[in-house]
N, CA, C and O atoms as a MOPAC input file, in Angstrom:
PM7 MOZYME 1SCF
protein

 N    126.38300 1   118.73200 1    62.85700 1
 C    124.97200 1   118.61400 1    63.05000 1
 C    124.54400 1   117.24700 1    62.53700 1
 O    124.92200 1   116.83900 1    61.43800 1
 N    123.79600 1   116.58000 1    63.29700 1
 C    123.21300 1   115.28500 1    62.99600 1
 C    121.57200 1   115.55900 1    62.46700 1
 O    120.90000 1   116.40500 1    63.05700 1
 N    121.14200 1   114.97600 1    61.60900 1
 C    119.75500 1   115.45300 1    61.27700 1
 C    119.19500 1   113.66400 1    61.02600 1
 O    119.52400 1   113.04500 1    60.01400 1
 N    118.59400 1   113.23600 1    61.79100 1
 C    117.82000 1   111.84700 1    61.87600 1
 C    116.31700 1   111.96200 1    60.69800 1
 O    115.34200 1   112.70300 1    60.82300 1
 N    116.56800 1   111.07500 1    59.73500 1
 C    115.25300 1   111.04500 1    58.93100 1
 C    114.95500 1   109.23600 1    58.65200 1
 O    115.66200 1   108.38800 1    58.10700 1
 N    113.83700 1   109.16800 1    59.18200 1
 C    113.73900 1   107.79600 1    58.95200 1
 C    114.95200 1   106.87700 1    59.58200 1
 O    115.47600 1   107.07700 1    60.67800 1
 N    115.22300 1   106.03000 1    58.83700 1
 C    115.94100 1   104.90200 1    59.02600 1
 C    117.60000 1   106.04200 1    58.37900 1
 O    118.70600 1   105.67500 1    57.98300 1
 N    117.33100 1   106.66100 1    58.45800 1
 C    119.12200 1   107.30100 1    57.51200 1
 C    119.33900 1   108.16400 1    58.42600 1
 O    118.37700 1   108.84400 1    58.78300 1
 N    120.43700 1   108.34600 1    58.95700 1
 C    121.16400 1   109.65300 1    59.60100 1
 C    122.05100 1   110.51100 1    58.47600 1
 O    122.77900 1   110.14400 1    57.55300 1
 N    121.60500 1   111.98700 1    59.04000 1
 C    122.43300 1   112.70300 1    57.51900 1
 C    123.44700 1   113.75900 1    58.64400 1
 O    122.70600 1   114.25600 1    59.49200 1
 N    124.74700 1   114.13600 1    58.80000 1
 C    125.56200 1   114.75700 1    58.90900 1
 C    125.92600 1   116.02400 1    58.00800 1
 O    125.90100 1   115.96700 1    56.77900 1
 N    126.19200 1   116.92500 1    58.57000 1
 C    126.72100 1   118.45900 1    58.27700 1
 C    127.21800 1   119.17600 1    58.59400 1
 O    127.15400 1   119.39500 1    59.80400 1
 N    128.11900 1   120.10500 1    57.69100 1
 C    128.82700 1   120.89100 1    58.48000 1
 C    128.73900 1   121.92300 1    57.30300 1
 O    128.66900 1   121.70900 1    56.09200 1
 N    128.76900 1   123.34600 1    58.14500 1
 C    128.34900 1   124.75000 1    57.48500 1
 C    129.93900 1   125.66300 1    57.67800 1
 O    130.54200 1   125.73300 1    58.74900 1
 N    130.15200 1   125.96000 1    57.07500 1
 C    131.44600 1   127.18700 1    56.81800 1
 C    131.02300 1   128.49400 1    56.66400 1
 O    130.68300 1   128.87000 1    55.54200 1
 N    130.97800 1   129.43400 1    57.84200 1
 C    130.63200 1   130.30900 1    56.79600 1
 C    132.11600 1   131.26600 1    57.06300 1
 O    132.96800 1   131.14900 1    57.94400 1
 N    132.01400 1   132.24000 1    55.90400 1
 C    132.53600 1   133.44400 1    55.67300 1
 C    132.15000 1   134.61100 1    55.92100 1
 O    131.42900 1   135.21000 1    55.12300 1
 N    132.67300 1   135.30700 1    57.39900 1
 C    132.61300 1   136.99800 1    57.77400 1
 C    133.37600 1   138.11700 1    57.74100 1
 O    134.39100 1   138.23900 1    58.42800 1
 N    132.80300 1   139.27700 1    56.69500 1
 C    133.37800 1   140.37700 1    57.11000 1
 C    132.66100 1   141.37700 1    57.42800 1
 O    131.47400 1   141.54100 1    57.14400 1
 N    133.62800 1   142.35900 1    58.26400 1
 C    132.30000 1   143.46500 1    58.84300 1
 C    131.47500 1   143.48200 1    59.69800 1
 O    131.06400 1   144.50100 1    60.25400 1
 N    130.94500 1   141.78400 1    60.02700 1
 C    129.98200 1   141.40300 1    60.73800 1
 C    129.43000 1   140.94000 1    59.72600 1
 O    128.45600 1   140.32000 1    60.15300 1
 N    129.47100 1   140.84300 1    58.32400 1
 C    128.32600 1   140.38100 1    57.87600 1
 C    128.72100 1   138.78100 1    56.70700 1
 O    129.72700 1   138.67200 1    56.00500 1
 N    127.70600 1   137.85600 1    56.82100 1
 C    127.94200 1   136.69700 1    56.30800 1
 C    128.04100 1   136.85400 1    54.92400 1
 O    126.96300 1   137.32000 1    54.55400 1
 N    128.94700 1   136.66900 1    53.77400 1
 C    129.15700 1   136.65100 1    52.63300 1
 C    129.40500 1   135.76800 1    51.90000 1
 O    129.38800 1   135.60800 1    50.68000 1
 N    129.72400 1   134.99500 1    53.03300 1
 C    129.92100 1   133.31500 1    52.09300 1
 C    129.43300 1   131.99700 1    52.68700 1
 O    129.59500 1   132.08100 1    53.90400 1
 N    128.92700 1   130.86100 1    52.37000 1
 C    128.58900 1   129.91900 1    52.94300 1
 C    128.82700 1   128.76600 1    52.35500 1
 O    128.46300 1   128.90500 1    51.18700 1
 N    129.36800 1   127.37000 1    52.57200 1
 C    129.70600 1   126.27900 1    52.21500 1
 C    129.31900 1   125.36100 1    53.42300 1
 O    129.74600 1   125.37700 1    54.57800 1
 N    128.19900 1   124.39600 1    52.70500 1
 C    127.79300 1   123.11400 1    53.33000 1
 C    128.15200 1   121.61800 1    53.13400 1
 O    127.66200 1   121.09800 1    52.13100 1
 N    128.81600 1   120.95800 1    53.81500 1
 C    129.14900 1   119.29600 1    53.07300 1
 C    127.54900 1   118.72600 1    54.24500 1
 O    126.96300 1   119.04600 1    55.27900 1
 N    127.51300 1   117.67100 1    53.07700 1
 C    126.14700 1   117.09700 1    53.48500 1
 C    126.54300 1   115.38300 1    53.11200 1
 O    126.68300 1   115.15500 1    51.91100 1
 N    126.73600 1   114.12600 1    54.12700 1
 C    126.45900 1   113.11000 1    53.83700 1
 C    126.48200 1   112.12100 1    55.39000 1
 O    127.02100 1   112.34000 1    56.47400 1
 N    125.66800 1   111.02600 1    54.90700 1
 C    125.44100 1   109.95000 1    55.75200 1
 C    126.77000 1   109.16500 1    56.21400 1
 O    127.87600 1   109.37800 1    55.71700 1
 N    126.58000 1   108.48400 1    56.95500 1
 C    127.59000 1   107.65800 1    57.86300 1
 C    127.65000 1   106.37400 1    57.24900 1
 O    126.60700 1   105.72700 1    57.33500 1
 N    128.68000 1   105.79400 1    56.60200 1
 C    128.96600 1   105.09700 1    55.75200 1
 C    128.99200 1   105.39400 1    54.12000 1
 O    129.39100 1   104.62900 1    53.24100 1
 N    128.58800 1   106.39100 1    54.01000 1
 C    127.71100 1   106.89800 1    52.41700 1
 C    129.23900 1   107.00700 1    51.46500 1
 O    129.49200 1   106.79600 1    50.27900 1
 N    129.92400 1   107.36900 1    52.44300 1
 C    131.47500 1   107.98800 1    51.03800 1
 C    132.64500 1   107.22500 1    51.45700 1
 O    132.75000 1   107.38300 1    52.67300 1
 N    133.45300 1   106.56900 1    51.07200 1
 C    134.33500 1   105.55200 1    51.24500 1
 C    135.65500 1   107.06900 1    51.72400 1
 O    135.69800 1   108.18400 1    51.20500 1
 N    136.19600 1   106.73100 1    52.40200 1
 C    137.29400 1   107.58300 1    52.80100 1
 C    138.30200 1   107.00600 1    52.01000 1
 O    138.59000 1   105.85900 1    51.66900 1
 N    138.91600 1   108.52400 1    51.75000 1
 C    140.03900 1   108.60400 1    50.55100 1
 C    141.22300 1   108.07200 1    50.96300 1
 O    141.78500 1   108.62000 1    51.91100 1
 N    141.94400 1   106.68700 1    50.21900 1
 C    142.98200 1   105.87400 1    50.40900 1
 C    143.90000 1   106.93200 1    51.47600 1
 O    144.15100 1   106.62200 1    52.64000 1
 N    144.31900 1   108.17600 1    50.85400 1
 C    145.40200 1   108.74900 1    51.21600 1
 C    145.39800 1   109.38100 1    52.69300 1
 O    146.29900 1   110.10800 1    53.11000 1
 N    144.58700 1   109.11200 1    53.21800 1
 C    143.74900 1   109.71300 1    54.68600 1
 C    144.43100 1   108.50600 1    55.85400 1
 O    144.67500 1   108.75600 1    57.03400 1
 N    144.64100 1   107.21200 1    55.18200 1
 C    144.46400 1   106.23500 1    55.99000 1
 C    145.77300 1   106.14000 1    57.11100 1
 O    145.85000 1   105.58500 1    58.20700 1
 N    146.68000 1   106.87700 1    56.38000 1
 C    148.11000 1   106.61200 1    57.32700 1
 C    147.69500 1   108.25700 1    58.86700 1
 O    148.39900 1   108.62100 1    59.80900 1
 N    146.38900 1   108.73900 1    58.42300 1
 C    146.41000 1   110.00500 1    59.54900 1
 C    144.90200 1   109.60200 1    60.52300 1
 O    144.45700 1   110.38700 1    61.35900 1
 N    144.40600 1   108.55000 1    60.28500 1
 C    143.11400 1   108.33000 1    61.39500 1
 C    142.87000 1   106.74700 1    61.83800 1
 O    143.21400 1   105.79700 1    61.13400 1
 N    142.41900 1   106.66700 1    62.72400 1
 C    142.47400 1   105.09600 1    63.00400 1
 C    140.83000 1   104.74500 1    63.30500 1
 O    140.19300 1   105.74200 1    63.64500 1
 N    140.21800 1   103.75200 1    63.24800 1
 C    138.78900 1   103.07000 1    62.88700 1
 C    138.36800 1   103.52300 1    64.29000 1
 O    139.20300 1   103.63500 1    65.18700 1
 N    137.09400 1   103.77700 1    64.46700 1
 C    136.04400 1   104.00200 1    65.54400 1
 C    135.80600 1   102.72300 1    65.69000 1
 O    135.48100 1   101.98800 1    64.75700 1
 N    136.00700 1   102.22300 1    67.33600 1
 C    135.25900 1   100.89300 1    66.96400 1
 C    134.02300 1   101.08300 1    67.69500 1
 O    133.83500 1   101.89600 1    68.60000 1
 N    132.86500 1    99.91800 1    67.01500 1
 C    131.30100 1   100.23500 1    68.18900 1
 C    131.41600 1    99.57300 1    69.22600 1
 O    132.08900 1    98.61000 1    69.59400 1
 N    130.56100 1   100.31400 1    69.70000 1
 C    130.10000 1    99.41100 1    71.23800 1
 C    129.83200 1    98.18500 1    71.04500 1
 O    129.50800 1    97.46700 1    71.99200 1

């Protein structure tokens, strides 16, 4: 999910947990595009987006 505020774009993603049918657990990561430096150890498994 992209959520546009002002001049900042904020990104999310929701986890949830079902049993029964029913939601019991929920976990949200919440951050902007550029905001968190990607973790050294990531680098040998993704390659750079480039822009238009």
């Amino acid at each position: 999910m992209e959520i546009p505020q002002d001049h900042v774009v904020y990104r999310a993603v929701s986890l949830w947990t079902v049993r029964n049918g029913e939601i019991v657990g929920a976990r949200e990561y919440w951050t902007s595009p550029g905001q968190d430096p990607a973790p050294r150890w990531r680098a040998g498994y993704v390659k750079p987006l480039l822009a238009d």
